[in-house]
KOLKE-288664 format. One record per residue: x, y, z of N, C-alpha, C in turn; residue number from 0. Coordinates in steps of 0.1 Angstrom, whole numbers, plus 5000, padded with zeros to 4 digits. Layout:
BEGIN
+------+------+------+------+------+------+------+------+------+-----+
:  n_u :  n_v :  n_w : ca_u : ca_v : ca_w :  c_u :  c_v :  c_w :   k :
+------+------+------+------+------+------+------+------+------+-----+
:    X :    Y :    Z :    X :    Y :    Z :    X :    Y :    Z : NUM :
...
+------+------+------+------+------+------+------+------+------+-----+
REM end
This chain:
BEGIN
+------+------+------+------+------+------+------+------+------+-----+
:  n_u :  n_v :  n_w : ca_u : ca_v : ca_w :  c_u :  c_v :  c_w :   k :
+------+------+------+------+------+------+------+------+------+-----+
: 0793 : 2637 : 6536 : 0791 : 2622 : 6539 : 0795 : 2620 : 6553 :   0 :
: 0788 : 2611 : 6560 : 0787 : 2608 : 6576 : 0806 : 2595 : 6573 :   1 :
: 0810 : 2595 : 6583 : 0821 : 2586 : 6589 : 0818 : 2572 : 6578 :   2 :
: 0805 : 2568 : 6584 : 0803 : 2553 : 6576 : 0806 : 2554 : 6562 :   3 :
: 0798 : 2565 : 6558 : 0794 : 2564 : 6543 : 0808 : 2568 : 6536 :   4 :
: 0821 : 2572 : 6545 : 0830 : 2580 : 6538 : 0838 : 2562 : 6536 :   5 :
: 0838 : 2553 : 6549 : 0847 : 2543 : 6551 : 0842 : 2537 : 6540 :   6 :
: 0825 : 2533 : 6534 : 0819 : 2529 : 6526 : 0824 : 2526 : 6514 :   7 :
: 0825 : 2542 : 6511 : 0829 : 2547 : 6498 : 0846 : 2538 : 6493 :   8 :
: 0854 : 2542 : 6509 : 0866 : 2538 : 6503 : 0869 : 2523 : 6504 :   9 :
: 0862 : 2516 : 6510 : 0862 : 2499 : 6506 : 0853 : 2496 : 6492 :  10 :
: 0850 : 2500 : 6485 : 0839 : 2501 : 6472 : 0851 : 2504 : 6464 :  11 :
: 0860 : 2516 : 6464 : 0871 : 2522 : 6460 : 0882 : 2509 : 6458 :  12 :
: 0883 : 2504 : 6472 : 0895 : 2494 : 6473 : 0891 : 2479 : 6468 :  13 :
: 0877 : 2476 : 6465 : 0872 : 2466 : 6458 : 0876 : 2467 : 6447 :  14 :
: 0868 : 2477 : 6437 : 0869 : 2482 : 6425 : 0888 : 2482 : 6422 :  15 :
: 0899 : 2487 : 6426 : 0912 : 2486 : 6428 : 0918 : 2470 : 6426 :  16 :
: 0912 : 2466 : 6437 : 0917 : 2448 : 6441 : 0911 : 2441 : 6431 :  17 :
: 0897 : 2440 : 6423 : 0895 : 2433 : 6409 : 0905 : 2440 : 6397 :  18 :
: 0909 : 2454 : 6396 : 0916 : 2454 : 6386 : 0930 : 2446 : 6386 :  19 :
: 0935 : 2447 : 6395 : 0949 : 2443 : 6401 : 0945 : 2426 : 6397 :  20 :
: 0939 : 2422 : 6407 : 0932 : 2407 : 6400 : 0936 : 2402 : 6383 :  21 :
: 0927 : 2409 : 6380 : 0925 : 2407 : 6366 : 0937 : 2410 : 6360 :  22 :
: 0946 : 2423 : 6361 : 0957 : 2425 : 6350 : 0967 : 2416 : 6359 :  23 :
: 0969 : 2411 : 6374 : 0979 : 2397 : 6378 : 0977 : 2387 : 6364 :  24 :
: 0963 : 2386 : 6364 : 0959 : 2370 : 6358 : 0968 : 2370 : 6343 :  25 :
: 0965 : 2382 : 6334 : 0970 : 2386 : 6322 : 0985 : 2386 : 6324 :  26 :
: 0991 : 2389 : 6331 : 1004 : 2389 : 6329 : 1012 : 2379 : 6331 :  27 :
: 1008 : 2367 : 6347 : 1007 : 2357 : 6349 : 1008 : 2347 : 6335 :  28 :
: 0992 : 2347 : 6328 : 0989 : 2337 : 6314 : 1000 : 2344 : 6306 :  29 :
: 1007 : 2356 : 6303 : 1019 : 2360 : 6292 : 1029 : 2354 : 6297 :  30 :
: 1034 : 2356 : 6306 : 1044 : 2350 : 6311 : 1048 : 2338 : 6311 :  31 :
: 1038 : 2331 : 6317 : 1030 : 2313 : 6316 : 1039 : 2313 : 6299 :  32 :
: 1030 : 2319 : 6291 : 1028 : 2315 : 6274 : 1042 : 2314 : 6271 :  33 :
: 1049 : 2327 : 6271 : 1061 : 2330 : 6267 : 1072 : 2317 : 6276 :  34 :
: 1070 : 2321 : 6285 : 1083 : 2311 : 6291 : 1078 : 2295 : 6284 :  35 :
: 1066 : 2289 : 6282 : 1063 : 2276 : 6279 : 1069 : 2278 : 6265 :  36 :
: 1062 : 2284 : 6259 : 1065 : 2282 : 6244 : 1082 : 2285 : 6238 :  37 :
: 1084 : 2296 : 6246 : 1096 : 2304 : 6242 : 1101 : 2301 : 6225 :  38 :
: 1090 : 2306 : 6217 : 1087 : 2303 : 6201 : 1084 : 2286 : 6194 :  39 :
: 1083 : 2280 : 6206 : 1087 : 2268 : 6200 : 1065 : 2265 : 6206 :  40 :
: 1063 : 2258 : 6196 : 1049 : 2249 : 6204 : 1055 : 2236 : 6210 :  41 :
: 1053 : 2237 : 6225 : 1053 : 2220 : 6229 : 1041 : 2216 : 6234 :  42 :
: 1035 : 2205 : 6227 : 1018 : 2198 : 6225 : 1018 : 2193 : 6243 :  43 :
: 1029 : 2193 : 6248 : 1025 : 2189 : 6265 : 1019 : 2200 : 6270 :  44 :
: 1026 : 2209 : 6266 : 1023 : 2224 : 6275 : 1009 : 2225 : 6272 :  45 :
: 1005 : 2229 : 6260 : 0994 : 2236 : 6258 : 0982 : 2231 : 6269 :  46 :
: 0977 : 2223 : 6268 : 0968 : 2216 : 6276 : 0971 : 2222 : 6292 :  47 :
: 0981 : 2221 : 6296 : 0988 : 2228 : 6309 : 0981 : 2241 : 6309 :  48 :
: 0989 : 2249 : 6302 : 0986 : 2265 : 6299 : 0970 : 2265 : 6299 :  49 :
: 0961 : 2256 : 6288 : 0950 : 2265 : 6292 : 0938 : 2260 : 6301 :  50 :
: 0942 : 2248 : 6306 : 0937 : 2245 : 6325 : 0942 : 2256 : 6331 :  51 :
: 0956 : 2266 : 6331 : 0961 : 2270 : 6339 : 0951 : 2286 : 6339 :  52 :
: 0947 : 2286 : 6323 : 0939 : 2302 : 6321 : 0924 : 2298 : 6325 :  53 :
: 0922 : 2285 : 6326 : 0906 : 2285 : 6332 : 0907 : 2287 : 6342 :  54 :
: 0918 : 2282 : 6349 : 0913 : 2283 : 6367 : 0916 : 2300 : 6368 :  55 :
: 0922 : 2304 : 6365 : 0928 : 2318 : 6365 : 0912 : 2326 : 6361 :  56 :
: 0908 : 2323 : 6352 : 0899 : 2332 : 6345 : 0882 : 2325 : 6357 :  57 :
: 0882 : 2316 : 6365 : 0876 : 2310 : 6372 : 0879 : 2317 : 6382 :  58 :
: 0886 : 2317 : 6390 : 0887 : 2321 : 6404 : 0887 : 2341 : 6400 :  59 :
: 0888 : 2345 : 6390 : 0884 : 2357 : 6387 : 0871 : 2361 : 6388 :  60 :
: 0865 : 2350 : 6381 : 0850 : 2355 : 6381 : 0845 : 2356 : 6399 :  61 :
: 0852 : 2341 : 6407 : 0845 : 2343 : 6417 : 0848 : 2352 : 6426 :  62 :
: 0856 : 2358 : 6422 : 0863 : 2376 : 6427 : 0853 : 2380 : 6430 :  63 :
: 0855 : 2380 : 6412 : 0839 : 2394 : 6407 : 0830 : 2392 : 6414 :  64 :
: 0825 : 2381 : 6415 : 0812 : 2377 : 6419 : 0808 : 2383 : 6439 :  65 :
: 0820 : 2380 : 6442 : 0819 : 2387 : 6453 : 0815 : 2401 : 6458 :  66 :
: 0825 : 2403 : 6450 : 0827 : 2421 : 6452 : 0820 : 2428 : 6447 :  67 :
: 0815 : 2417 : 6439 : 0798 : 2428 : 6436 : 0784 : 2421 : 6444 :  68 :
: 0788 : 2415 : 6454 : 0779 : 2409 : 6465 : 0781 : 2423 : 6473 :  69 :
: 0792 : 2422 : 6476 : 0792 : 2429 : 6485 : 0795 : 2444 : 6485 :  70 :
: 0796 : 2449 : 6471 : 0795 : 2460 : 6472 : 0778 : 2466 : 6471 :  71 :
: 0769 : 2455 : 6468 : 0753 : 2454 : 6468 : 0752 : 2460 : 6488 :  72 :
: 0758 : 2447 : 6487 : 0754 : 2448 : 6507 : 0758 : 2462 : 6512 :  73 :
: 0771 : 2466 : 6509 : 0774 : 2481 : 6511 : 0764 : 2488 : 6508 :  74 :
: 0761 : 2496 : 6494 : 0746 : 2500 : 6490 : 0738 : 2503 : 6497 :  75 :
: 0730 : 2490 : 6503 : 0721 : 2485 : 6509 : 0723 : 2492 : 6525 :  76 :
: 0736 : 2490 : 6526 : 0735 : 2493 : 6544 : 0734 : 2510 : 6544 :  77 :
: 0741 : 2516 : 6537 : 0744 : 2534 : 6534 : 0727 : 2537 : 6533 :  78 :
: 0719 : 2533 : 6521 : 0709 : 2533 : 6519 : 0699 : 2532 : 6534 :  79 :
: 0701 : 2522 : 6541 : 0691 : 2523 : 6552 : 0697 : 2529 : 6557 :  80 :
: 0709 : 2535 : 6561 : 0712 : 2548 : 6572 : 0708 : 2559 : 6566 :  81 :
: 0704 : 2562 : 6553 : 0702 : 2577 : 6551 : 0690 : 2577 : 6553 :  82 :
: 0681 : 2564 : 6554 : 0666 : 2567 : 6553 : 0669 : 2568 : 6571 :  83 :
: 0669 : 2558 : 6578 : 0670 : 2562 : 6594 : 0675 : 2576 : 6596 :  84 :
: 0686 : 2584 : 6591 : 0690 : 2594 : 6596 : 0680 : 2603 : 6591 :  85 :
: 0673 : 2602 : 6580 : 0664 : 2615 : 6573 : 0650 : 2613 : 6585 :  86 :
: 0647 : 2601 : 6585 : 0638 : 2595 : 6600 : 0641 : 2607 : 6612 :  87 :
: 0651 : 2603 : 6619 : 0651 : 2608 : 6628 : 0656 : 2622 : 6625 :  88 :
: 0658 : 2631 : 6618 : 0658 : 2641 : 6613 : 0648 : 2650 : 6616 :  89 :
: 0636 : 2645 : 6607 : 0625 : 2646 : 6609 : 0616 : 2646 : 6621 :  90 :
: 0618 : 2636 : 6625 : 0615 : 2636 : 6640 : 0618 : 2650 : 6651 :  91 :
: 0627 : 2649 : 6650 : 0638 : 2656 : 6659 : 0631 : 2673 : 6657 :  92 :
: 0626 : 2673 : 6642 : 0624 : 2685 : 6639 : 0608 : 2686 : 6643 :  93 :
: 0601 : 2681 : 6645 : 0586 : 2679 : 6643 : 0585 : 2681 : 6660 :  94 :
: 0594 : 2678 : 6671 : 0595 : 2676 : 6683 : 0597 : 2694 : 6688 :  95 :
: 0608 : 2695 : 6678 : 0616 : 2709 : 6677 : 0605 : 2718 : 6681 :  96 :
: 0595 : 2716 : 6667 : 0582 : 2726 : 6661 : 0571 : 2725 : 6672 :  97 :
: 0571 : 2715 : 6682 : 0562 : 2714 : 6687 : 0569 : 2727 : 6705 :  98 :
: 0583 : 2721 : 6709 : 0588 : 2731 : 6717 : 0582 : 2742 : 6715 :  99 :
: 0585 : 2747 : 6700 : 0586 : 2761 : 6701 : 0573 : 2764 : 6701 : 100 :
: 0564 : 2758 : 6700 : 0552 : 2765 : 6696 : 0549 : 2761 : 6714 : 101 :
: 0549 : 2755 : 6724 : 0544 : 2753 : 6738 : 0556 : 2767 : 6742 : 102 :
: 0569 : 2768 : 6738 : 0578 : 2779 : 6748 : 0569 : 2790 : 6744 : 103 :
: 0564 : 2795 : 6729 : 0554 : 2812 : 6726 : 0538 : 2808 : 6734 : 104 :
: 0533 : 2794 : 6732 : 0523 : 2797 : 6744 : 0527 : 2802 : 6755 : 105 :
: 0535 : 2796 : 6768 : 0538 : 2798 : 6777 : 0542 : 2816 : 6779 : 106 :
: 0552 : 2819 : 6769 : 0559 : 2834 : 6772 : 0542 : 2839 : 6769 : 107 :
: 0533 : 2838 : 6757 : 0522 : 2845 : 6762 : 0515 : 2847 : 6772 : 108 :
: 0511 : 2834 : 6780 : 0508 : 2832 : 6791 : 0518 : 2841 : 6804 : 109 :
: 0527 : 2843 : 6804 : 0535 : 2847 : 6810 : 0532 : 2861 : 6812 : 110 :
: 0532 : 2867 : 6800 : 0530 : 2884 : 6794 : 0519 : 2886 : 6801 : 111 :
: 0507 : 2879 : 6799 : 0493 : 2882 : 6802 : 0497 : 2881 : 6819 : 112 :
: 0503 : 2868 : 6823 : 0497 : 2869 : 6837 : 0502 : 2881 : 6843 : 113 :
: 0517 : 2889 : 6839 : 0527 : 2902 : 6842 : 0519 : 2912 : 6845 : 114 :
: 0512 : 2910 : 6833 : 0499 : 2924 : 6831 : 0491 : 2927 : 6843 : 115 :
: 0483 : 2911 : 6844 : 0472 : 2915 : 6849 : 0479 : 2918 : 6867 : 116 :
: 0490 : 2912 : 6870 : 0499 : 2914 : 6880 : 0497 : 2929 : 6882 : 117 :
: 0506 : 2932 : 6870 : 0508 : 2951 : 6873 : 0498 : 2955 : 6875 : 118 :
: 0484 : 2952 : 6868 : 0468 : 2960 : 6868 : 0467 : 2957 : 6883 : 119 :
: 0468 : 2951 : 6885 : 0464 : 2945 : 6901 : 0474 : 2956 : 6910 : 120 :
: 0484 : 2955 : 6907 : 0491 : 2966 : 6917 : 0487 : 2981 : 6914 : 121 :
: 0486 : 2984 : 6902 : 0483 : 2998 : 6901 : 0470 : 2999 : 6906 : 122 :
: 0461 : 2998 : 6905 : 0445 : 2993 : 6908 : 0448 : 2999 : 6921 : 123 :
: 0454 : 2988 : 6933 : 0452 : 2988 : 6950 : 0463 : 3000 : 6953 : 124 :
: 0473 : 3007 : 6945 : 0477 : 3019 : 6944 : 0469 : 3031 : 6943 : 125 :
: 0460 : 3027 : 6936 : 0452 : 3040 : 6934 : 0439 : 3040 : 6941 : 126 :
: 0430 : 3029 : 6943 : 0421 : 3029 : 6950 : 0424 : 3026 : 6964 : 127 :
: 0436 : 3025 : 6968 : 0440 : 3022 : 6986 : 0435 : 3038 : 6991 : 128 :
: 0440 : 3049 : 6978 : 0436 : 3064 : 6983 : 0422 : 3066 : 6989 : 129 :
: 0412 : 3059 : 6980 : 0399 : 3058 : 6986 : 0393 : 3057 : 6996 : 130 :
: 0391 : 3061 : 7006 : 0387 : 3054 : 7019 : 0381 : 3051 : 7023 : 131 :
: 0364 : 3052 : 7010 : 0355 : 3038 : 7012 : 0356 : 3026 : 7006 : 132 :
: 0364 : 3024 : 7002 : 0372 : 3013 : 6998 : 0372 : 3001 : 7013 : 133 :
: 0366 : 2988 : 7006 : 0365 : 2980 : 7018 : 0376 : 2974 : 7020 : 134 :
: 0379 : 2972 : 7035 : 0394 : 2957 : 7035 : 0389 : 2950 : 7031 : 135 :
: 0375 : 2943 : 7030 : 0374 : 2929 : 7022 : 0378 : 2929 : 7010 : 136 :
: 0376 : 2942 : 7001 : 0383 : 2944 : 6981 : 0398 : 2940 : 6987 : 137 :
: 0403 : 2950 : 6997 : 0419 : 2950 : 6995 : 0426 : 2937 : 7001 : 138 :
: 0419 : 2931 : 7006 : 0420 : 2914 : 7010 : 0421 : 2905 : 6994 : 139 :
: 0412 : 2909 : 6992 : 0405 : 2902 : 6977 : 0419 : 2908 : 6969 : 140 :
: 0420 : 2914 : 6971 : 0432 : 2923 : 6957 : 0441 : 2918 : 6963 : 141 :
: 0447 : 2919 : 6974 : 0465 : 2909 : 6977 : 0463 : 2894 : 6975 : 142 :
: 0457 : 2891 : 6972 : 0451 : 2875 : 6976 : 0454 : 2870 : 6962 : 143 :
: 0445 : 2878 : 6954 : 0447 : 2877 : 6938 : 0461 : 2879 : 6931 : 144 :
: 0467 : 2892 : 6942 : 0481 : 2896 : 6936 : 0491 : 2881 : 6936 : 145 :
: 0486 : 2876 : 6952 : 0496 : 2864 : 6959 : 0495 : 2853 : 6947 : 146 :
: 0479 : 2847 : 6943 : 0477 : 2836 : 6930 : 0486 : 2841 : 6916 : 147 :
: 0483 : 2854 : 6912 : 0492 : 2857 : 6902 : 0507 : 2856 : 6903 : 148 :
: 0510 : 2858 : 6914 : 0526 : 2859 : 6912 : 0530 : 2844 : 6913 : 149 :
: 0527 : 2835 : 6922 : 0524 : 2820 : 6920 : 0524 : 2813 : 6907 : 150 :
: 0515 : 2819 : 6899 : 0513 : 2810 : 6889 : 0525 : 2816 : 6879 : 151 :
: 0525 : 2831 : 6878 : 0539 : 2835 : 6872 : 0555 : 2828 : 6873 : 152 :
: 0556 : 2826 : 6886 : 0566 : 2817 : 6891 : 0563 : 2804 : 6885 : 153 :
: 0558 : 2799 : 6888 : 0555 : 2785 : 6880 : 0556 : 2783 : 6864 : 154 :
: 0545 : 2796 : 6856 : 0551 : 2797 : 6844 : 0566 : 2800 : 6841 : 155 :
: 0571 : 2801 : 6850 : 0587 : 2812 : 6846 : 0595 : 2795 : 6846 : 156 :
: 0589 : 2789 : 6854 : 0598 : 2776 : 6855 : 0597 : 2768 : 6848 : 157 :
: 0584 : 2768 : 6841 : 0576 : 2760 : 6829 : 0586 : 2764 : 6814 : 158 :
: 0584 : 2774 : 6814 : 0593 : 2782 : 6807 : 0607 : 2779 : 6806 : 159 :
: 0615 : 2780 : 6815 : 0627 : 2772 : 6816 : 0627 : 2763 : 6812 : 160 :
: 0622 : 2749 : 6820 : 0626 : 2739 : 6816 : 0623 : 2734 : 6800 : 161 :
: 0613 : 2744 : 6796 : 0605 : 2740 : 6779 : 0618 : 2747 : 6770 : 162 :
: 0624 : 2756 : 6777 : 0635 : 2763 : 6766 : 0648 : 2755 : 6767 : 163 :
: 0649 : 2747 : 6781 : 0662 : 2735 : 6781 : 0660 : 2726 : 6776 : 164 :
: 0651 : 2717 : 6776 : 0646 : 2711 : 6762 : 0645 : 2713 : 6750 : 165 :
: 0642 : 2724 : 6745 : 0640 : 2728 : 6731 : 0654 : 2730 : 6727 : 166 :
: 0665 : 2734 : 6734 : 0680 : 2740 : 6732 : 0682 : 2723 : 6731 : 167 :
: 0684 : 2712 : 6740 : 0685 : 2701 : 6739 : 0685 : 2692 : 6725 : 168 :
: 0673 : 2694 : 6722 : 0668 : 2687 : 6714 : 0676 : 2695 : 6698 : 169 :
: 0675 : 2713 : 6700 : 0682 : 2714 : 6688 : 0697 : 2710 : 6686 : 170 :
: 0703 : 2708 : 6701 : 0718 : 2703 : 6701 : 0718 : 2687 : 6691 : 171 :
: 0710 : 2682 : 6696 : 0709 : 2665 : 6690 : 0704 : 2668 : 6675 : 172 :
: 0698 : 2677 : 6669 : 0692 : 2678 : 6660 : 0704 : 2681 : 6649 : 173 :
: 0711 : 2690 : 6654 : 0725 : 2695 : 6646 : 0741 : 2687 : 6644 : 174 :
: 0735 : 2677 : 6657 : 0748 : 2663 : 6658 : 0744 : 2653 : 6649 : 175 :
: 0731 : 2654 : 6644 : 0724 : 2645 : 6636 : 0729 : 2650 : 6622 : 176 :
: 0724 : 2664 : 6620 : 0727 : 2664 : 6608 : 0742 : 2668 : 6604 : 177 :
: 0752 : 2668 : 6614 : 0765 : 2672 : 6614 : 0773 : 2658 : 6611 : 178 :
: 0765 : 2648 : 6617 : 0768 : 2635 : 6618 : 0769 : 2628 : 6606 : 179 :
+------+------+------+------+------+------+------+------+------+-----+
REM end
């Protein structure tokens, strides 16, 4: 149970408590009332006294009740919309999560691939530099290509980052949510 729902619980607790107490005051109150009036004897003044005295008693009881079961409704009601908001953003949080992860494995693929074609590109002008009809215009063309790939590598790598500081982010809020 989250903080609210626990303080919830224990004012529902301390309602439920405060009508019993209510009600067995009232009872002991009207015996006491009885006994001390009567004290075995009927006196025809009292009676009438005594049981004005158990209506208002048995009156201002009900409008107890009537409360504290207003407001233990309203409690209900408020707990009730925070679980649906919290299961909300739950949800959310997770669907946001699912989407991270799935852009951070694009990217690391993207990443992989561009490494590759990196290294092909260096092993390639490694082995065909031996050639020596091999034109400068290829080996122009081949550092040129190596320069765009490592560029765009760098950029993936940072794309990368910032998509995995986000995704760590989001699972941090995601676990305060449901810890909450």
């Amino acid at each position: 149970l989250s903080f609210t729902n626990k303080v919830l619980v224990i004012e529902k607790s301390e309602m439920h408590s405060t009508i019993k107490n209510l009600y067995g005051s009232a009872l002991a109150m009207r015996s006491n009332e009885f006994l001390e009036a009567s004290d075995f004897k009927v006196d025809e003044n009292s009676i009438p006294h005594m049981v004005e005295f158990v209506k208002n008693q048995m009156s201002e009881l009900h409008q107890s009740l009537s409360m504290f079961k207003n407001k233990i409704v309203s409690v209900e009601n408020m707990i009730e919309t925070q679980e649906k908001k919290s299961n909300e953003n739950t949800r959310e949080l997770q669907q946001h999560v699912n989407k991270l992860e799935k852009e951070r494995d694009n990217i690391n693929k993207e990443y992989i691939k561009v490494c590759r074609e990196l290294e092909d590109l260096k092993n390639r002008s490694t082995h065909t530099g031996r050639d020596e009809k091999r034109s400068t215009e290829e080996i122009t063309k081949a550092h040129d290509e190596i320069s765009k790939l490592q560029q765009l590598s760098n950029q993936l790598e940072i794309e990368r980052d910032k998509i995995t500081k986000d995704y760590q982010t989001v699972c941090k809020e995601r676990d305060e949510l449901k810890a909450g």
